[in-house]
C-alpha positions as CSV (number, residue, x, y, z in Angstrom):
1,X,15.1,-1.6,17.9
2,X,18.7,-1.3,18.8
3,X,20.7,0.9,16.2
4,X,22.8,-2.7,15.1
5,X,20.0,-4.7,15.0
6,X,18.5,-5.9,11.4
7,X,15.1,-5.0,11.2
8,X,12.1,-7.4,10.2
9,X,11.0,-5.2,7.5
10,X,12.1,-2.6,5.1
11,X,9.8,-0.1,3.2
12,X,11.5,1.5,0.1
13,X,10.1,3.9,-2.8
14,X,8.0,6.8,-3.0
15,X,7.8,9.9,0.0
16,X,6.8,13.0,-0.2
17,X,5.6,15.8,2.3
18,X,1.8,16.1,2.2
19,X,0.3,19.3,3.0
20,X,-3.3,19.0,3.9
21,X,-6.0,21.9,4.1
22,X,-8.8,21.0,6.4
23,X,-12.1,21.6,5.5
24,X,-14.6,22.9,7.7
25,X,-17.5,22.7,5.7
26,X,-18.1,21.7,2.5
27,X,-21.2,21.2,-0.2
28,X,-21.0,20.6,-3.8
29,X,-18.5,18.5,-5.9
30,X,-15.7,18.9,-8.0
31,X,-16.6,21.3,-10.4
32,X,-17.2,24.0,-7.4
33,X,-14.2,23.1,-5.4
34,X,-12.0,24.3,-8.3
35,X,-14.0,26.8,-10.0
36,X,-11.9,29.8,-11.0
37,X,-12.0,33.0,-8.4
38,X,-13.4,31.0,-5.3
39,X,-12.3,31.4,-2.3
40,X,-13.0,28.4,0.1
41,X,-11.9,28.7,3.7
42,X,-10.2,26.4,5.3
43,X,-8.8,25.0,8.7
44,X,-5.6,25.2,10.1
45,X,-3.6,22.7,7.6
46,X,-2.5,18.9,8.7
47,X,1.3,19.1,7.3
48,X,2.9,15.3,7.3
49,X,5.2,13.0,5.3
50,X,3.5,11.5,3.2
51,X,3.8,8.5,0.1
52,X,4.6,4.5,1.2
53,X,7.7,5.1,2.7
54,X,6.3,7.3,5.3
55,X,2.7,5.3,5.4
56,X,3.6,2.2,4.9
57,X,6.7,2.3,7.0
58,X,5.7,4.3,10.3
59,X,2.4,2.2,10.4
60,X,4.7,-1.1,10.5
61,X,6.6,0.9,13.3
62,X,4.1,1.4,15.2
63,X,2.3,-2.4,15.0
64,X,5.5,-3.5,16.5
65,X,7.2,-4.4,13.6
66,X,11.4,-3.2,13.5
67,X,11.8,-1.1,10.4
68,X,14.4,0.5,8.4
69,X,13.0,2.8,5.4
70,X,14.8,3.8,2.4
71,X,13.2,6.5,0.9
72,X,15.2,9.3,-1.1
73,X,14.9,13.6,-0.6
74,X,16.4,16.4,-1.6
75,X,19.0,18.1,0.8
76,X,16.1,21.6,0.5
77,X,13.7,22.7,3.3
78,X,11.0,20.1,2.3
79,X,13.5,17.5,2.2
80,X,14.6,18.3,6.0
81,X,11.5,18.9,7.0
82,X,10.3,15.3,6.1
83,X,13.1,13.8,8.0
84,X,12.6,16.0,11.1
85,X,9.1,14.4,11.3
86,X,10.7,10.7,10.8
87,X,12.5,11.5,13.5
88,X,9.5,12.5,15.7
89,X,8.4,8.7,15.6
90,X,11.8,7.2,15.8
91,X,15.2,8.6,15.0
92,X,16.4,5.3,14.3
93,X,13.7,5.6,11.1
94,X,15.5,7.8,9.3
95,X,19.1,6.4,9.3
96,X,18.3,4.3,5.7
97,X,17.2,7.8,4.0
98,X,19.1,9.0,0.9
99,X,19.6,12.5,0.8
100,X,20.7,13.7,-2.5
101,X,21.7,17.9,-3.2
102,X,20.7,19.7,-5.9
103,X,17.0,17.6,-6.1
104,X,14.0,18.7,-4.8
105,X,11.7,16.9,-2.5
106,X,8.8,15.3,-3.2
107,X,5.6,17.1,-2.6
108,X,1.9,17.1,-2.4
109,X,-1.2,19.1,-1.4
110,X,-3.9,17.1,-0.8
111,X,-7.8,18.5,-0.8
112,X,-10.4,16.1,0.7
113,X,-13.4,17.8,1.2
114,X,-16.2,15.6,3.5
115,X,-18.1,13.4,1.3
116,X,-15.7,14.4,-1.9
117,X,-13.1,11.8,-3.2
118,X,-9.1,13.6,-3.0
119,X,-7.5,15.6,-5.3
120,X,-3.4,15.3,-5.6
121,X,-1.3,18.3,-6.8
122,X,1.7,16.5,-6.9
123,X,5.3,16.8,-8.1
124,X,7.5,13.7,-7.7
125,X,11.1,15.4,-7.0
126,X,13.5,13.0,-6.7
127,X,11.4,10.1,-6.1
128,X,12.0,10.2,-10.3
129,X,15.3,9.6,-9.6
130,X,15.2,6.6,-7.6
131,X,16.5,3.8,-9.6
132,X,17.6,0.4,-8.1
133,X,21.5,1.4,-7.5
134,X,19.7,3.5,-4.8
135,X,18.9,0.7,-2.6
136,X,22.1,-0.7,-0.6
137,X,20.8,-4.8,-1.1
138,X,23.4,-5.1,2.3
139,X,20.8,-4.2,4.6
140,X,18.7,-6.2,3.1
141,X,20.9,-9.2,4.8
142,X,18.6,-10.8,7.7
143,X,15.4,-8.5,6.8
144,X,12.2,-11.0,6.2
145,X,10.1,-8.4,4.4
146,X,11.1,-5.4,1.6
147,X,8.1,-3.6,0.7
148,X,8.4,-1.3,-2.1
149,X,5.6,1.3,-3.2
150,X,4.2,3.7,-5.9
151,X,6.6,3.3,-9.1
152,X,4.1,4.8,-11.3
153,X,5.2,8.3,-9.5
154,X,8.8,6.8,-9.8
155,X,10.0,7.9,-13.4
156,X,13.0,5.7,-13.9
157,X,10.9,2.5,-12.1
158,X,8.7,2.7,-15.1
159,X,10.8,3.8,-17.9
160,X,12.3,1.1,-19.9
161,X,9.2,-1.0,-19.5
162,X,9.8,-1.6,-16.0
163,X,13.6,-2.3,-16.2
164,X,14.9,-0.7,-13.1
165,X,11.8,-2.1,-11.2
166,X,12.5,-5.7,-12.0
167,X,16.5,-4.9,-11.3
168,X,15.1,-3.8,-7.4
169,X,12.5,-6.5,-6.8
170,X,15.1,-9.8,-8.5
171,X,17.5,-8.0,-6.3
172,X,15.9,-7.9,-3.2
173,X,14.5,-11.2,-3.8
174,X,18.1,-12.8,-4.2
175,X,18.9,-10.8,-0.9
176,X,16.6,-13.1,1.2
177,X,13.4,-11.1,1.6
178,X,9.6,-11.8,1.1
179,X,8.8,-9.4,-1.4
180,X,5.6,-7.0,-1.8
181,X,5.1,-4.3,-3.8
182,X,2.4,-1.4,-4.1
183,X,1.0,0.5,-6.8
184,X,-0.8,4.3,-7.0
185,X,-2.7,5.4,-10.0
186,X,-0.6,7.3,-12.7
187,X,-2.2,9.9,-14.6
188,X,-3.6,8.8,-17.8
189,X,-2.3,11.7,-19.6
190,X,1.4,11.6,-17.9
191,X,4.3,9.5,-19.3
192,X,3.2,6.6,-16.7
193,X,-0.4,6.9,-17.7
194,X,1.0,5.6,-21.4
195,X,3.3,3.0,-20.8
196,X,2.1,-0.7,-21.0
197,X,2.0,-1.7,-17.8
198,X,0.8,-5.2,-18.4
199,X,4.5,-5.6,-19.7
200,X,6.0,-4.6,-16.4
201,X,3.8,-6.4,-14.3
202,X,5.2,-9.7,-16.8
203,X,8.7,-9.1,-15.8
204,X,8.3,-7.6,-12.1
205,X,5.6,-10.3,-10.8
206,X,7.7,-13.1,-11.2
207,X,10.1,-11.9,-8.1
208,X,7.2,-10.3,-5.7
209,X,5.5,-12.6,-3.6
210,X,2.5,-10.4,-2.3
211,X,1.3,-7.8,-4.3
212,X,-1.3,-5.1,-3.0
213,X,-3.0,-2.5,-5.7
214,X,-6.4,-1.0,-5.7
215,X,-8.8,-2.0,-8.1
216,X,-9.1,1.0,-9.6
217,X,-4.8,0.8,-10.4
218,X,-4.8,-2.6,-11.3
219,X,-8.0,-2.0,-13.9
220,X,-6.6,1.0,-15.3
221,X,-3.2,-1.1,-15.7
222,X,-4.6,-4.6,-17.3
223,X,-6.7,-2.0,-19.5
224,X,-3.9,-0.4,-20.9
225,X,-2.6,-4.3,-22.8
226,X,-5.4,-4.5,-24.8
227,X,-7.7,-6.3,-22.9
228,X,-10.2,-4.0,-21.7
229,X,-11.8,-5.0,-18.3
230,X,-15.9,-5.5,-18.2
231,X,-17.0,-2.5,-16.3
232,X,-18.5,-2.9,-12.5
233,X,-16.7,-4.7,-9.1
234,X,-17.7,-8.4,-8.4
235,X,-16.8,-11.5,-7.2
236,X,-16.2,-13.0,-10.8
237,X,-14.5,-10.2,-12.0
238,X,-11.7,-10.1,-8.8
239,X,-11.5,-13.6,-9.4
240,X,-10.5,-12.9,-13.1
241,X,-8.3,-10.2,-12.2
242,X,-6.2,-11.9,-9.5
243,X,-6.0,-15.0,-11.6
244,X,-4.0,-13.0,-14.5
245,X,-2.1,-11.8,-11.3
246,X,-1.2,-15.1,-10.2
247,X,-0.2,-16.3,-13.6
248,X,2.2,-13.9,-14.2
249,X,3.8,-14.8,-10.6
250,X,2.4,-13.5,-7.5
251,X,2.4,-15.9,-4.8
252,X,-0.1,-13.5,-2.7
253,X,-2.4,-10.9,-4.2
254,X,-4.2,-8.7,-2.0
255,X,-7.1,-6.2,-4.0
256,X,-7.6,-2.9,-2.1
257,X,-11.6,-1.9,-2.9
258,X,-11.8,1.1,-1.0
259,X,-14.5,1.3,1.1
260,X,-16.0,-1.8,0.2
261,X,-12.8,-3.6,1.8
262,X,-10.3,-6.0,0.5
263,X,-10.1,-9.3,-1.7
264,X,-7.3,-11.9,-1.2
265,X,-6.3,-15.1,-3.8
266,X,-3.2,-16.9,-3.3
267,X,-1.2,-19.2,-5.0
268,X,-2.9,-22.8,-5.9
269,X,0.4,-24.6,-6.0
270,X,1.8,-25.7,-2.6
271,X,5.2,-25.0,-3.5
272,X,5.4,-21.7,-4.6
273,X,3.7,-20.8,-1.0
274,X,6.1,-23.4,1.0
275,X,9.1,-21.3,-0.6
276,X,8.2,-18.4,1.7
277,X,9.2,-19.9,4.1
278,X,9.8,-19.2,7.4
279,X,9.2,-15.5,6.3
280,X,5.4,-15.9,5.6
281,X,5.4,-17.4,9.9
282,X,2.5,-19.1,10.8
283,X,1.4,-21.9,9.2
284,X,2.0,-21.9,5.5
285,X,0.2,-24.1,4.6
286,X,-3.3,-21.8,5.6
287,X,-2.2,-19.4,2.6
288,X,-2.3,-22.2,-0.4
289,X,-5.4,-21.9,-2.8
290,X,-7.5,-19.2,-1.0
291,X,-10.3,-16.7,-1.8
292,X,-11.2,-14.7,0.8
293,X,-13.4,-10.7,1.0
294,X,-13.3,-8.5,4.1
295,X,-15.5,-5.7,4.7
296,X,-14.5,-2.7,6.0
297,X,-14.9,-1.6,9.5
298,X,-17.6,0.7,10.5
299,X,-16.0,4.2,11.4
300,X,-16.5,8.2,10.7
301,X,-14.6,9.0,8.4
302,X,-12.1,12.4,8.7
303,X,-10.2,11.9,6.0
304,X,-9.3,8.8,4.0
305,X,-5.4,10.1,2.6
306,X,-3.0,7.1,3.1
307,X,-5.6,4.5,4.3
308,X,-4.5,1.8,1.7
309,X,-0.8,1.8,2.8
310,X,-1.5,1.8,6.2
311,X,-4.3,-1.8,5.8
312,X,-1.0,-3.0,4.2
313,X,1.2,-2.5,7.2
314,X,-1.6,-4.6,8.9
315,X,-1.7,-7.3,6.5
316,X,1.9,-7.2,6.5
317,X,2.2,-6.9,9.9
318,X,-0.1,-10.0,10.3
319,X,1.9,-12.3,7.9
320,X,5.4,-11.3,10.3
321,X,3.3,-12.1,12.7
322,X,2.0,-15.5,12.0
323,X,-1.5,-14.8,11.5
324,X,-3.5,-17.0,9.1
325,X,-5.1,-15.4,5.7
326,X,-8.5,-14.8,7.3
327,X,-6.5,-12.6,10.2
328,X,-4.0,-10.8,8.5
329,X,-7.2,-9.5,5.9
330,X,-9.2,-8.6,9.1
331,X,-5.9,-6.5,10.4
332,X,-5.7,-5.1,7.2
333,X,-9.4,-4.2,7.4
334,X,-8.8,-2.5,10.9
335,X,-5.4,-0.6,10.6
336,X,-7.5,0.9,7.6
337,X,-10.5,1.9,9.8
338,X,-8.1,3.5,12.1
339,X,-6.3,5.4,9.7
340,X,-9.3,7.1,8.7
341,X,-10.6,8.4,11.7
342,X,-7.9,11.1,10.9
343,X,-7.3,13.4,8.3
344,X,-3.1,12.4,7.8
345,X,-2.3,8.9,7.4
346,X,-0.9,6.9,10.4
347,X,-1.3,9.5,13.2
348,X,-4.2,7.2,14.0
349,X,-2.9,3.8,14.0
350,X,-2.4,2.4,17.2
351,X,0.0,-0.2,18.9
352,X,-0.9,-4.4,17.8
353,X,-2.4,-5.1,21.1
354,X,-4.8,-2.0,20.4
355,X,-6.0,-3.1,17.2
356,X,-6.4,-7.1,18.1
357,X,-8.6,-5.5,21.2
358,X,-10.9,-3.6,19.0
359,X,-11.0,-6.4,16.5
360,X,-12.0,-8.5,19.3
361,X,-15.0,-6.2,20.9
362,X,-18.3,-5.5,19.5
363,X,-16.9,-3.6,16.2
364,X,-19.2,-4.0,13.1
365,X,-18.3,-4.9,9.8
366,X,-19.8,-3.6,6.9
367,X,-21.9,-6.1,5.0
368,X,-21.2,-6.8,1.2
369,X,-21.5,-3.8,-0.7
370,X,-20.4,-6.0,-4.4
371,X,-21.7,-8.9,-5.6
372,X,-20.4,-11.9,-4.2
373,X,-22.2,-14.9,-5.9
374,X,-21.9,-18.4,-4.4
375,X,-19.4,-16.7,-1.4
376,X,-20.7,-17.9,2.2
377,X,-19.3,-15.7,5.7
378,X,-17.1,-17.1,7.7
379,X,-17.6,-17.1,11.6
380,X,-14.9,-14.5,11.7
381,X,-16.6,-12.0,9.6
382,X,-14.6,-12.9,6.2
383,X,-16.1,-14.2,3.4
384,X,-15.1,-17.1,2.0
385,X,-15.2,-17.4,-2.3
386,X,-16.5,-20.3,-4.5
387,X,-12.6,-21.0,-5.2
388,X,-11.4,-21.1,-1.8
389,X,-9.9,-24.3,-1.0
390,X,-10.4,-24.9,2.4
């Protein structure tokens, strides 16, 4: 991308620098990883930005889609160190980066033992001072997609019941840009673990247009309104959840499962679709009223840190690039598979043509692993739900 040319997409929010121990071998669970006095040896650790800036934003990159990101560090070692290896990719990536002194940087380690889900020790920096005065809506001028991630580890984007985050969103929406925005799970006993979050999601859905949390955020999120969700993953309870979704104003709403894959519902009503355009590409008209569940893409695993962000740079990537619903979940599905095949997030992601080749070779799909009454497959390896409307 040429230094004064306006990229496609923008990624803003949360970055940190992840440092990750790897594990040679490991037996137990929890309990014994962290029990007081053991020594557990490790590997050489993997040490790489980490949070959806980074993720989110260098996976885009490197599908071929021009990025700018707009993430904001301390002027401290960590701080420098994370752009050093922005520059590594690109060192066009890190012109948008706001470097503030006198903050620290963001940073986590990361322990994710085989067969052992992750453990975060985490301190947010000055990703809790990011507010929506950070983000210069100039650039924003010509860019089709602003994707912004993680304000539950963003202090001010939560504070105020969500006032800041619906500032940023209206605000890039006015700019021109499709909107999407990401979530991460607070901490039930932090600050964002006890703010209603059904009450930001009211005021901040309204001005995204595709938005992309795990079950397990979203759950914990409508939960915490007073409307506690039936326990279990199925096709009627996605349906319910993405409904309430789509009510209070998605357009798009993408459910990550984890390894059972991802669920997409859209928008019923023609219009609020059409008004994507021409940043949703493709035909529009593909995305109105759909239901649609991809498994996940048989892989060994190494280490599953950033995996959701990088299947939404290729479901992003798919919409910029025309792809229809069914496509641009299957991308999702396989930008995923290659991010976990090792243990940092996106050194594993390929180039577009890459992924579309191995999409297009003999490369299984995990069957159902939820119930999915009344759903039928499609040719293409999606399923297709009982309120799909094609």
């Amino acid at each position: 991308m040429p230094a004064s040319a306006t990229p496609q997409a923008i990624v803003a929010g949360h970055i940190a620098l992840d440092i990750i121990p790897i594990f040679k071998k490991f037996k137990g669970d929890l309990g014994t990883l962290l029990a007081p006095g053991k020594l557990i040896e490790v590997g050489g650790p993997v040490i790489a930005a980490g949070g959806a800036v980074h993720n989110t934003g260098l996976a885009l990159h490197r599908l071929g889609i021009a990025t700018g990101l707009m993430g904001k560090v301390g002027d401290d070692l960590l701080g420098r160190a994370i752009l050093e290896l922005i520059r590594a990719e690109d060192r066009r990536l890190a012109e948008g980066m706001i470097v503030v002194a006198e903050e620290n940087t963001s940073y986590s380690v990361v322990l994710s033992p085989p067969g052992v889900d992750r453990i975060f020790l985490h301190n947010p920096g000055a990703n809790d001072t990011f507010d929506a005065k950070d983000i210069d809506y100039r650039k924003l001028e010509g860019v089709r997609l602003f994707h912004f991630g993680y304000p539950p580890l963003m202090r001010r984007m939560y504070s105020d019941d969500g006032e800041n985050l619906e500032l940023l969103v209206s605000r890039a929406k006015q700019a021109g840009a499709m909107v999407s925005l990401d979530m991460a799970m607070p901490d039930p006993a932090s600050p964002a673990g006890k703010v209603n979050w059904v009450t930001i999601l009211k005021r901040t859905l309204p001005h995204v247009d595709i938005f992309l949390p795990s079950t397990d955020e979203i759950f914990y999120m409508l939960g915490t309104g007073g409307d506690r969700l039936p326990a279990g993953t199925d096709g009627p309870l996605l349906d319910q959840v993405a409904r309430r979704l789509l009510d209070y104003g998605a357009r798009i709403v993408v459910l990550k499962l984890g390894a059972p894959g991802l669920y997409l519902r859209t928008a019923s009503d023609r219009r609020r679709l059409m008004e994507l355009q021409p940043n949703l590409g493709g035909d529009t008209g593909a995305w109105v009223g759909r239901e649609l569940w991809s498994g996940s893409f048989e892989v060994e695993v190494v280490g599953a840190t950033g995996a959701g962000d990088c299947a939404i740079a290729g479901f992003l990537a798919g919409i910029l690039k025309g792809q229809r619903p069914e496509e641009a979940l299957t991308s999702a599905a396989a930008v995923g598979a290659f991010s976990v095949e090792r243990a940092d997030a996106i050194s594993g992601v390929p180039s577009w043509k890459e992924v579309q080749a191995r999409i297009h070779s003999v490369w299984r799909r995990q069957d159902p692993a939820i119930n999915l009454p009344q759903w039928r497959p499609a040719k293409d390896g999606v399923w297709i739900g009982p309120h799909d409307g094609r």
